[in-house]
Backbone as CSV, one residue per row, in Angstrom:
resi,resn,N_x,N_y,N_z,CA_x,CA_y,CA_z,C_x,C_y,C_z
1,UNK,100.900,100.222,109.150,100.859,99.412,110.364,99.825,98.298,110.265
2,UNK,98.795,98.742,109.960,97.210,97.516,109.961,97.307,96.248,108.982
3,UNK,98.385,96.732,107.724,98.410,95.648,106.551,99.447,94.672,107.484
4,UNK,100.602,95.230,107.765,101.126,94.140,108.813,100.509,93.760,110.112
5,UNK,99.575,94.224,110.838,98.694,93.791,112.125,97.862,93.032,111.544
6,UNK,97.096,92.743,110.386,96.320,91.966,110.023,96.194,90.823,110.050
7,UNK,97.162,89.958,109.967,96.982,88.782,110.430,96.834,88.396,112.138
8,UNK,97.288,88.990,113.203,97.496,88.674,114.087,96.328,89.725,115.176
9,UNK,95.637,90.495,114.255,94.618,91.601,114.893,93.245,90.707,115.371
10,UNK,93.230,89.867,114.811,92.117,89.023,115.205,92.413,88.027,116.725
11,UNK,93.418,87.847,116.740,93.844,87.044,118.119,94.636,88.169,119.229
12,UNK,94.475,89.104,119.026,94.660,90.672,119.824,93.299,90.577,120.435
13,UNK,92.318,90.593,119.606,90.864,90.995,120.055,90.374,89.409,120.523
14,UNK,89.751,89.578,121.475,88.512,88.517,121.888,87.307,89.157,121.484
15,UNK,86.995,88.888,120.450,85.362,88.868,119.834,84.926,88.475,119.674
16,UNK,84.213,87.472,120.924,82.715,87.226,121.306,82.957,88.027,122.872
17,UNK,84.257,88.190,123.231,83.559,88.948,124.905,83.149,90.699,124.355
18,UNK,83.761,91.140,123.130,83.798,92.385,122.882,82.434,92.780,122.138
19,UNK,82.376,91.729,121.161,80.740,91.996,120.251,79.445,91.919,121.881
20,UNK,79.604,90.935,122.564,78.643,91.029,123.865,78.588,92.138,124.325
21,UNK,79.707,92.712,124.551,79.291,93.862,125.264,79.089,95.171,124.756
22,UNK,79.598,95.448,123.221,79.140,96.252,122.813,77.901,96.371,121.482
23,UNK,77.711,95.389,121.459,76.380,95.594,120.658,75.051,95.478,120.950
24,UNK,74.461,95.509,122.589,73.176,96.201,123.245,73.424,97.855,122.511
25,UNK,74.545,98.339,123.139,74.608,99.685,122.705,74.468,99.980,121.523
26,UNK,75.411,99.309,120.801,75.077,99.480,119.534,73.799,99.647,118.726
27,UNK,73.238,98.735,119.077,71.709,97.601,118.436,70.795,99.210,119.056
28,UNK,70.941,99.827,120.208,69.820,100.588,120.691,69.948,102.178,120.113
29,UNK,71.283,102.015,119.911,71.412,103.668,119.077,70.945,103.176,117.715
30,UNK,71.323,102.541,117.407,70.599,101.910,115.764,69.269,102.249,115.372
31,UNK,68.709,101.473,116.487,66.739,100.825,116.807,66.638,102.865,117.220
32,UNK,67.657,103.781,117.447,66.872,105.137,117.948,66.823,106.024,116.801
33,UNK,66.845,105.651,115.757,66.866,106.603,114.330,66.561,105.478,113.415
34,UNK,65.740,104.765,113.745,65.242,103.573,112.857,65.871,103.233,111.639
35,UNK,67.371,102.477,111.888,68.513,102.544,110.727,68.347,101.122,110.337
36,UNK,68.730,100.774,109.078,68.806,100.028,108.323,69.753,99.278,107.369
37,UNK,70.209,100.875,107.046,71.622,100.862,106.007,73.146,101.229,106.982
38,UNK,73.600,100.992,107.261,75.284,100.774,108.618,75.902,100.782,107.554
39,UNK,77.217,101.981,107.536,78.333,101.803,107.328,79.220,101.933,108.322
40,UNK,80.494,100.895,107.799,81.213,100.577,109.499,82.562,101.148,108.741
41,UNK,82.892,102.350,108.807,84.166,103.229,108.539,85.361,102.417,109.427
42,UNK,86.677,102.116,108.462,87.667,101.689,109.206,87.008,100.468,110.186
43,UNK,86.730,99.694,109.639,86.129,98.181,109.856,86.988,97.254,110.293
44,UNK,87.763,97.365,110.436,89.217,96.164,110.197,88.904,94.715,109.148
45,UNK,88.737,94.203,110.609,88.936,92.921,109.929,87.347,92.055,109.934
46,UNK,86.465,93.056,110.599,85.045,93.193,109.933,84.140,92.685,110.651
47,UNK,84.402,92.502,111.522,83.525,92.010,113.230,82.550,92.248,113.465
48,UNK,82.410,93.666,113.837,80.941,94.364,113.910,80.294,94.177,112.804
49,UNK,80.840,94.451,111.261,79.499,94.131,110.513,78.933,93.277,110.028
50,UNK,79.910,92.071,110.044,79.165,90.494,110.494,78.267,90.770,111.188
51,UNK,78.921,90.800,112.609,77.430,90.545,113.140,76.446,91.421,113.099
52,UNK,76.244,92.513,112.973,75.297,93.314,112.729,74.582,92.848,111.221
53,UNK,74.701,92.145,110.199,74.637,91.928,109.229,73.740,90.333,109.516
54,UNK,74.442,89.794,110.722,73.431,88.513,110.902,72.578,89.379,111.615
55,UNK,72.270,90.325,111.914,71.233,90.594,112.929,70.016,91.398,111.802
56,UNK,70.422,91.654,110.377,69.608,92.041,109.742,69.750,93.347,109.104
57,UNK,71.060,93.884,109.838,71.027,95.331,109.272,71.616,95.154,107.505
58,UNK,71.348,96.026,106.965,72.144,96.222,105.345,73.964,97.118,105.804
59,UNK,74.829,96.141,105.565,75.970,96.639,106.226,76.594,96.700,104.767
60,UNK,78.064,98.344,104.886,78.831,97.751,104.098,80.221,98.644,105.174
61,UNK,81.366,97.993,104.911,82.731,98.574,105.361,83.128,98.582,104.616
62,UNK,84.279,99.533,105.296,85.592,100.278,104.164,86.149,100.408,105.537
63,UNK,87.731,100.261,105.023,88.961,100.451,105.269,90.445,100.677,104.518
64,UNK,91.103,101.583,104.840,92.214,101.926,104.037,93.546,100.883,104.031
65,UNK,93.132,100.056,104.725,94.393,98.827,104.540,93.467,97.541,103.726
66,UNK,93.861,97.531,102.558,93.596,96.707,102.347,93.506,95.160,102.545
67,UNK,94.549,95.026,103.411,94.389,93.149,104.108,93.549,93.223,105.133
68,UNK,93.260,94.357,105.666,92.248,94.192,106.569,90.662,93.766,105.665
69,UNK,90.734,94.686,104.820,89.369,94.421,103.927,89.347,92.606,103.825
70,UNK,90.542,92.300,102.798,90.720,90.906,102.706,90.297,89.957,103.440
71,UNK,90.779,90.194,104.947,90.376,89.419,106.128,89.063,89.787,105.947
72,UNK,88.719,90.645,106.256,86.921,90.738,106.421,86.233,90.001,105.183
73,UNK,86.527,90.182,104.226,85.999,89.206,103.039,85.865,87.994,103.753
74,UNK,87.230,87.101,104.097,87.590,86.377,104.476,86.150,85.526,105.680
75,UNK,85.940,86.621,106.473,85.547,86.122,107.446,84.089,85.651,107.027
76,UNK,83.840,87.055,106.604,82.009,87.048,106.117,81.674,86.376,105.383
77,UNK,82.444,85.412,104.319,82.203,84.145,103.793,81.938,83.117,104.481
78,UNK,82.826,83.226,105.594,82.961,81.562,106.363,81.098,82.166,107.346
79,UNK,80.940,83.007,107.259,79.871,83.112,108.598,78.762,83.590,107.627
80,UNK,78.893,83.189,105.996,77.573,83.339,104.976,76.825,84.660,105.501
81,UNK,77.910,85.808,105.907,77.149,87.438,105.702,77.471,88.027,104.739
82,UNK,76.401,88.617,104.229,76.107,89.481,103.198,76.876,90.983,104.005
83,UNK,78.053,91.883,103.455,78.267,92.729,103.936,79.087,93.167,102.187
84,UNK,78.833,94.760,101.902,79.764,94.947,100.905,80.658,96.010,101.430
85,UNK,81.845,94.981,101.129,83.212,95.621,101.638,84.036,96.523,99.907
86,UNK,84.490,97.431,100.682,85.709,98.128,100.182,86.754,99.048,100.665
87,UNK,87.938,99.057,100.236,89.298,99.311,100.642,88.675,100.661,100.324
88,UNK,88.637,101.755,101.464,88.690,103.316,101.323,89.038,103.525,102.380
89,UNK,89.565,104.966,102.967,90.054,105.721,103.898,88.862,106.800,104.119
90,UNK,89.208,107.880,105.382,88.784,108.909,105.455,88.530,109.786,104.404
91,UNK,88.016,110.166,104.400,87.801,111.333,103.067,87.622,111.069,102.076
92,UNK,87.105,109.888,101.567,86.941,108.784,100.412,85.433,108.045,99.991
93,UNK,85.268,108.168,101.557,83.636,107.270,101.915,82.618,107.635,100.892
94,UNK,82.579,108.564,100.766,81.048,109.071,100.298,81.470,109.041,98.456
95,UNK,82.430,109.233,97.690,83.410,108.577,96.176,83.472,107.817,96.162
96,UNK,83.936,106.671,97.136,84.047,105.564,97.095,82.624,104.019,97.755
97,UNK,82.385,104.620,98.217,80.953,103.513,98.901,79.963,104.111,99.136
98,UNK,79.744,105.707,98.856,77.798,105.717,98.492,77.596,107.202,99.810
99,UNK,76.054,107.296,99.560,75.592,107.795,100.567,74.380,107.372,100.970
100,UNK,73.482,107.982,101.756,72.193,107.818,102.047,71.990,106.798,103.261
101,UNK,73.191,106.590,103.816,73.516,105.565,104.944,72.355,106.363,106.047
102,UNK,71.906,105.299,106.842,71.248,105.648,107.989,72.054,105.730,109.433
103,UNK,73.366,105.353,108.744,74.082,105.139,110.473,75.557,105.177,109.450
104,UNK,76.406,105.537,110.551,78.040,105.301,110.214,78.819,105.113,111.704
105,UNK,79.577,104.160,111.400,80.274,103.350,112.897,81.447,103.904,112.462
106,UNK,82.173,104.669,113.749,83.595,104.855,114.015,84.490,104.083,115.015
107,UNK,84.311,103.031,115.326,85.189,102.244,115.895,86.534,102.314,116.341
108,UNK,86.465,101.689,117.747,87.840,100.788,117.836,89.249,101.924,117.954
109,UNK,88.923,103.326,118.194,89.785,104.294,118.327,90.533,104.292,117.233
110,UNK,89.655,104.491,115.715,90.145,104.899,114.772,90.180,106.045,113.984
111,UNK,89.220,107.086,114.747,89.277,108.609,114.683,90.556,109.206,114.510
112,UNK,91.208,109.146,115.930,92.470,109.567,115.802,93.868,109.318,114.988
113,UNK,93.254,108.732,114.235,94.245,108.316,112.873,94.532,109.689,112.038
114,UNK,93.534,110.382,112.107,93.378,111.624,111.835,93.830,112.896,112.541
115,UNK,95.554,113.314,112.007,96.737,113.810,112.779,96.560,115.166,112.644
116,UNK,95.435,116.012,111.844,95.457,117.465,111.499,93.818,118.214,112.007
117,UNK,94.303,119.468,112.520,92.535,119.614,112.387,91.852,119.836,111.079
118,UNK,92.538,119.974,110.195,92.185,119.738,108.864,91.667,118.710,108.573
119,UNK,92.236,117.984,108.696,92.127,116.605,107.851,90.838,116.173,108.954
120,UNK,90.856,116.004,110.066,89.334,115.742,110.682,87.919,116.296,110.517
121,UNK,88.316,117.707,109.950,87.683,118.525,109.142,87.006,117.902,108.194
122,UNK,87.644,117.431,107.181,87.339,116.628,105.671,86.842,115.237,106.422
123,UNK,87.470,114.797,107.244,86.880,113.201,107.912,85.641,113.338,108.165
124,UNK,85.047,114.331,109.214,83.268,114.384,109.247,82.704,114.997,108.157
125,UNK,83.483,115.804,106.993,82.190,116.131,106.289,81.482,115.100,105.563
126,UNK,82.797,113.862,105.359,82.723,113.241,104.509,81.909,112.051,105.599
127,UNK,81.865,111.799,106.675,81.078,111.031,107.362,79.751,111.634,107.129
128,UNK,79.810,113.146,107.047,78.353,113.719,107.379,77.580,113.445,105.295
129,UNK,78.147,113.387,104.500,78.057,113.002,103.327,77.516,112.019,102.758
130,UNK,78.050,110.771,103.821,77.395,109.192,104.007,75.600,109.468,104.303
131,UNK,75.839,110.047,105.029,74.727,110.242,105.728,73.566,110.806,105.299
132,UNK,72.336,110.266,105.561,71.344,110.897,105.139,70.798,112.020,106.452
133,UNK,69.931,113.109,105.745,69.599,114.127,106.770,68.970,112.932,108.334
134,UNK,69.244,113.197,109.645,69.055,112.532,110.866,69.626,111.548,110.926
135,UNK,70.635,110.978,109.804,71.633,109.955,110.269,72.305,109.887,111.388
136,UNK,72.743,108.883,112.002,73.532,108.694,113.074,74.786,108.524,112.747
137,UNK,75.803,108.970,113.627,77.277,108.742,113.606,77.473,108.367,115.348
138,UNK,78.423,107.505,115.010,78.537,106.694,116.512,80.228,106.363,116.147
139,UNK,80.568,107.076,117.337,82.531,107.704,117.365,82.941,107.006,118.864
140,UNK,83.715,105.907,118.336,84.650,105.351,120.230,86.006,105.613,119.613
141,UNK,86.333,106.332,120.543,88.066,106.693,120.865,88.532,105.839,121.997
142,UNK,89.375,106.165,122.586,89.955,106.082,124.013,89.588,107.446,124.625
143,UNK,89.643,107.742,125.699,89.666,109.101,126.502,90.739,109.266,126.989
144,UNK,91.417,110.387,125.573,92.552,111.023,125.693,92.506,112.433,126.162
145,UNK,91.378,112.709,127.047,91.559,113.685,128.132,92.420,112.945,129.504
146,UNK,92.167,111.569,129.471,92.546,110.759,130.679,93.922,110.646,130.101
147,UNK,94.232,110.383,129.435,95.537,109.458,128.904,96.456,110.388,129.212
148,UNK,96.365,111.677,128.547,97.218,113.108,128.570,97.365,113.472,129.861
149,UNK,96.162,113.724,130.850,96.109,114.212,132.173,97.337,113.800,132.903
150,UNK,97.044,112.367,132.702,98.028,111.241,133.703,98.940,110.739,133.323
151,UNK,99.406,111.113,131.464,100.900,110.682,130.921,100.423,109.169,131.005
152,UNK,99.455,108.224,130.493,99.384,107.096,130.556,99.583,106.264,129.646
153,UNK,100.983,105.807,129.901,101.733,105.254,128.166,101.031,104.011,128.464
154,UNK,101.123,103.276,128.902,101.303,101.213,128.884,99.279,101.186,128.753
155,UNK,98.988,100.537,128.134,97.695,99.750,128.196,97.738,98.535,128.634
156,UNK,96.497,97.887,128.838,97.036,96.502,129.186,97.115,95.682,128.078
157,UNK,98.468,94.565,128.647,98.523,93.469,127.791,97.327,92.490,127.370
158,UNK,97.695,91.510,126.135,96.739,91.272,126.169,97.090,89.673,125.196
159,UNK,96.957,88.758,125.622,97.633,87.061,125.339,96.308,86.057,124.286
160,UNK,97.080,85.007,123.716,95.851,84.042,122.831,97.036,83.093,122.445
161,UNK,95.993,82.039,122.667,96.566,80.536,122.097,95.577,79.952,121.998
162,UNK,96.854,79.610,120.929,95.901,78.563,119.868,96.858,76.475,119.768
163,UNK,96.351,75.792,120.445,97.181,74.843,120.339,98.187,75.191,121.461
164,UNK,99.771,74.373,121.259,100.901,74.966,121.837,101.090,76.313,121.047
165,UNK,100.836,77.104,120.614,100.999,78.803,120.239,100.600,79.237,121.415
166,UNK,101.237,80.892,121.044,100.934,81.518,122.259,101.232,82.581,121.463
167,UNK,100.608,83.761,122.237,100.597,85.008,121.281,100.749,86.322,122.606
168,UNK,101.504,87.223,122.859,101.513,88.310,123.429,101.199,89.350,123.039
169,UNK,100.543,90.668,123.230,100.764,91.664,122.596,100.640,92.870,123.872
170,UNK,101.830,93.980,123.519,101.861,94.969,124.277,102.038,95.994,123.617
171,UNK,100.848,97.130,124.313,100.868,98.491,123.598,101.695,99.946,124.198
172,UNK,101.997,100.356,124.105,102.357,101.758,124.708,102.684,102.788,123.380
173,UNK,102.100,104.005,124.616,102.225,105.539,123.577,103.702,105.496,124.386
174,UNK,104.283,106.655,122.970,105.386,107.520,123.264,104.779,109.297,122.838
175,UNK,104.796,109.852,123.794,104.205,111.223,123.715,105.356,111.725,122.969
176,UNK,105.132,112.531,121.893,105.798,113.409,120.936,106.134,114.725,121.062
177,UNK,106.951,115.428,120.824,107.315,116.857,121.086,105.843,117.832,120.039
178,UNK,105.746,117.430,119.462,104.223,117.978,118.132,103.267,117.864,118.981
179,UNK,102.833,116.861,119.918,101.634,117.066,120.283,100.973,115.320,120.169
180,UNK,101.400,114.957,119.182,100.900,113.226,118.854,101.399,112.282,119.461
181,UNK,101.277,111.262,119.078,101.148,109.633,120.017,102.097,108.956,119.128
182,UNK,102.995,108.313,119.440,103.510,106.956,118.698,102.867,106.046,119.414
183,UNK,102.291,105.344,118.564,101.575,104.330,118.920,102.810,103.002,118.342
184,UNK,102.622,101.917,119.567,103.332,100.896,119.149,103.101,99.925,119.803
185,UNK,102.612,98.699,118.771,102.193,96.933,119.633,103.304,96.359,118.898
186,UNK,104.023,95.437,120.298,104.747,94.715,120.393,104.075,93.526,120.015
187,UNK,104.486,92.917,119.349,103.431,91.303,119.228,104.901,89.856,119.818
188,UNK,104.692,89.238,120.708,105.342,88.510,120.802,105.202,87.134,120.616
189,UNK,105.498,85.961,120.092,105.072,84.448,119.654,106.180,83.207,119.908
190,UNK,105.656,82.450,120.114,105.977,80.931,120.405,105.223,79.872,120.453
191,UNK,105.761,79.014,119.680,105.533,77.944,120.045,106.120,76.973,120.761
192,UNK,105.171,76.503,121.623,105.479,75.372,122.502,106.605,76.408,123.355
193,UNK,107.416,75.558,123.586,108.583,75.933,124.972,110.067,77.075,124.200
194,UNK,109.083,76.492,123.110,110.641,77.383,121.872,110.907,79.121,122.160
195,UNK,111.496,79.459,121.752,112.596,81.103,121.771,110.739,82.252,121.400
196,UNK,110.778,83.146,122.003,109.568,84.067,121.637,110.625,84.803,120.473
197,UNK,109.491,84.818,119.441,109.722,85.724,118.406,109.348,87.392,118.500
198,UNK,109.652,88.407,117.797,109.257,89.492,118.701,109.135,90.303,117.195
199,UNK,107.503,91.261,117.269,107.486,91.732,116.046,107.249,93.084,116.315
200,UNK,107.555,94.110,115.869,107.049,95.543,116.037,106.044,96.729,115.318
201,UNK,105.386,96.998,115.876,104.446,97.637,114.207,103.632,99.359,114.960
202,UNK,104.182,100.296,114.962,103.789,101.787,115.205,103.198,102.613,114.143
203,UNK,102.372,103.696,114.908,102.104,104.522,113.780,101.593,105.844,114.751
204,UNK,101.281,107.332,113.745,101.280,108.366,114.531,99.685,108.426,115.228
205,UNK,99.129,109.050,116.070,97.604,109.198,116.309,97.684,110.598,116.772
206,UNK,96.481,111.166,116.746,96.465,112.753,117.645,95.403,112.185,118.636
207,UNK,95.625,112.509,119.871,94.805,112.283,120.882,94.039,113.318,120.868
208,UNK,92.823,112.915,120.832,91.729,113.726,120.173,90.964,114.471,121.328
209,UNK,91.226,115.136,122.377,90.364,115.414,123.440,88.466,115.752,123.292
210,UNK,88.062,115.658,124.407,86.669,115.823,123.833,86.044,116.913,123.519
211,UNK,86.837,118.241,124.107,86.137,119.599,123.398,86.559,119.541,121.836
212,UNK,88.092,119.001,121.224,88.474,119.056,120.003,86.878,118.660,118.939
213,UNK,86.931,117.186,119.649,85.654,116.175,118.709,84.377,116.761,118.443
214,UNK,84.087,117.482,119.733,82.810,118.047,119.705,82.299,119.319,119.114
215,UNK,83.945,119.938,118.960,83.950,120.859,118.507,83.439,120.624,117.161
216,UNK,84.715,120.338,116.665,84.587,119.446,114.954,83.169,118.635,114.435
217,UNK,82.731,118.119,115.324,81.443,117.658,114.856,80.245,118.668,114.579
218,UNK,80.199,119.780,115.406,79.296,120.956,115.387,79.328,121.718,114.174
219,UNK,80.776,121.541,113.623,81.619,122.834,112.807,81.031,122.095,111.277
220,UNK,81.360,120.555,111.313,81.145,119.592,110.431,79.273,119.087,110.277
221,UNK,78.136,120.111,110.723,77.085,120.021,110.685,75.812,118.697,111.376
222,UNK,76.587,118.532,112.071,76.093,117.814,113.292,75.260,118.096,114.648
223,UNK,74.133,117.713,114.703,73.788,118.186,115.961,73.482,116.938,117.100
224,UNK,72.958,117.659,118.372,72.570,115.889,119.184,73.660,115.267,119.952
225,UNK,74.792,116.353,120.052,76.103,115.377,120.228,75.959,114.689,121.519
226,UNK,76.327,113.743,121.813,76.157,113.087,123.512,77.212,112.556,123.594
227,UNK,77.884,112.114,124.439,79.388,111.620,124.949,79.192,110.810,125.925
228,UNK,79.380,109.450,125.779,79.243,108.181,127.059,81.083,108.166,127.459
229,UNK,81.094,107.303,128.367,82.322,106.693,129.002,82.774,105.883,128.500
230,UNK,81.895,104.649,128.221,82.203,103.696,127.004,81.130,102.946,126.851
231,UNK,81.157,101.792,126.286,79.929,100.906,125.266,79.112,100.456,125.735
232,UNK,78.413,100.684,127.369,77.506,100.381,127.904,76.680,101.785,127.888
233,UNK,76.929,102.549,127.348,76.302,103.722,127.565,76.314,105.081,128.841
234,UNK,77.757,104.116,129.830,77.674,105.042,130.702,77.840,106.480,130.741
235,UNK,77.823,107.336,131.657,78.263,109.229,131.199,79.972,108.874,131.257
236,UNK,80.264,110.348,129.849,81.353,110.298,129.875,82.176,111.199,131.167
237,UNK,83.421,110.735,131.802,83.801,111.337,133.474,85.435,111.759,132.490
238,UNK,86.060,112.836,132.370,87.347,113.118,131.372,88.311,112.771,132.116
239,UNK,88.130,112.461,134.172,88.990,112.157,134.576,89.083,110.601,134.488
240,UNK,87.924,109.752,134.306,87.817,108.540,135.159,87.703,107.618,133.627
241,UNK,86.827,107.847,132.774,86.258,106.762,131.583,87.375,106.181,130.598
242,UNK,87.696,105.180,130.250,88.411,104.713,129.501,87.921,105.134,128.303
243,UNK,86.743,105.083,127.660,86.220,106.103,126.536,86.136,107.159,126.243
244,UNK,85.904,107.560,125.185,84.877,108.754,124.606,83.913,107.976,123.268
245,UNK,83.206,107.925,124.155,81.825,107.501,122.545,80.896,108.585,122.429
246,UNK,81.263,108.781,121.045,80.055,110.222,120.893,79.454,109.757,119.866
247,UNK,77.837,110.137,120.420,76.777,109.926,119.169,76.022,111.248,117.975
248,UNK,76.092,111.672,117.379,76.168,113.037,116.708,74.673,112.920,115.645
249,UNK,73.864,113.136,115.272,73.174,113.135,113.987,73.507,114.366,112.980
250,UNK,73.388,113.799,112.234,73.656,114.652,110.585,72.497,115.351,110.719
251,UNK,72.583,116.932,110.481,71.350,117.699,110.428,71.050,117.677,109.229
């Protein structure tokens, strides 16, 4: 799904209203385990560690789609950041890009990419691996205690133009008989007054509830766990928060 979202994932996101608002939070869980070294797991197209990277931290990402990596190359050239990128997945991090990290970023509700309790299993050890003893791990989902409760397929839309372009994109789950999410963004395009083009791109997720995560993080040698609402740091509410951000340290 992401190697084809890649080009058009960047005009999905508004990032400068999104880096504003989530990197106080960011910057202060950072500054609370006096980190230095950031790895930004499943990075996309490499946003956060730009800028965290102009702000001084030693950044590197990984992601398992490789055009996303590309783009992030892409970007961190034009904005002269030092960030070292590489194409890895879950369970790869610590073989493939190192350890001794002082921090690891889970972003952007990319946890739940991770469809088994197994396989989430191997996802934190291998986060907890990155990590040096009191490292930080910092996890945003969606709050799919909310989503499930209330059957809440449609998210909101979300539009960009550029010139006469114009860009649509619409998301909705399809709840599965297994238990998982089809996830699917509609991307729609035109130019000028012309015919909208219409593109499709899905993939599976497990909606990760928050006893599951917290569980798994405990099991996966973590202690400290805390759970906000979302990126201002508010408390997490399972009926009310559009988030789950959990902050965990590596014991």
């Amino acid at each position: 799904m992401y190697d084809d979202f890649s080009i058009d994932y960047d005009r999905f996101v508004n990032w400068p209203q999104r880096l504003s608002g989530e990197l106080p939070f960011i910057e202060g869980q950072l500054e609370a385990v006096h980190a230095r070294r950031v790895l930004d797991a499943a990075c996309g197209t490499g946003q956060h560690a730009i800028a965290l990277a102009g702000r001084g931290y030693e950044l590197a990402g990984a992601d398992l789609s490789a055009r996303m990596i590309e783009r992030a190359q892409s970007h961190a050239t034009a904005a002269r950041a030092k960030v070292r990128w590489q194409a890895a997945g879950f369970g790869e991090l610590r073989s493939q890009v190192g350890d001794g990290f002082d921090a690891l970023l889970c972003l952007g509700n990319s946890l739940p990419h991770v469809l088994t309790a197994d396989d989430l299993r191997m996802t934190l050890f291998d986060f907890a691996a990155c990590l040096r003893p009191g490292g930080l791990l910092l996890i945003q989902n969606r709050n799919f205690d909310r989503v499930l409760a209330g059957r809440e397929r449609w998210m909101q839309s979300q539009s960009h133009r550029e010139g006469q372009q114009e860009w649509l994109f619409l998301r909705f789950y399809d709840f599965q008989p297994q238990g998982t999410l089809l996830f699917t963004v509609v991307t729609l395009h035109r130019d000028g007054a012309g015919e909208w083009e219409q593109r499709e791109v899905s993939t599976q997720l497990w909606p990760q509830q928050q006893h599951e995560v917290t569980a798994a993080l405990g099991a996966a040698g973590f202690d400290h766990i805390t759970c906000y609402g979302d990126m201002s740091g508010a408390p997490f509410d399972a009926k009310e928060s559009p988030n789950l951000v959990v902050t965990a340290h590596r014991t």
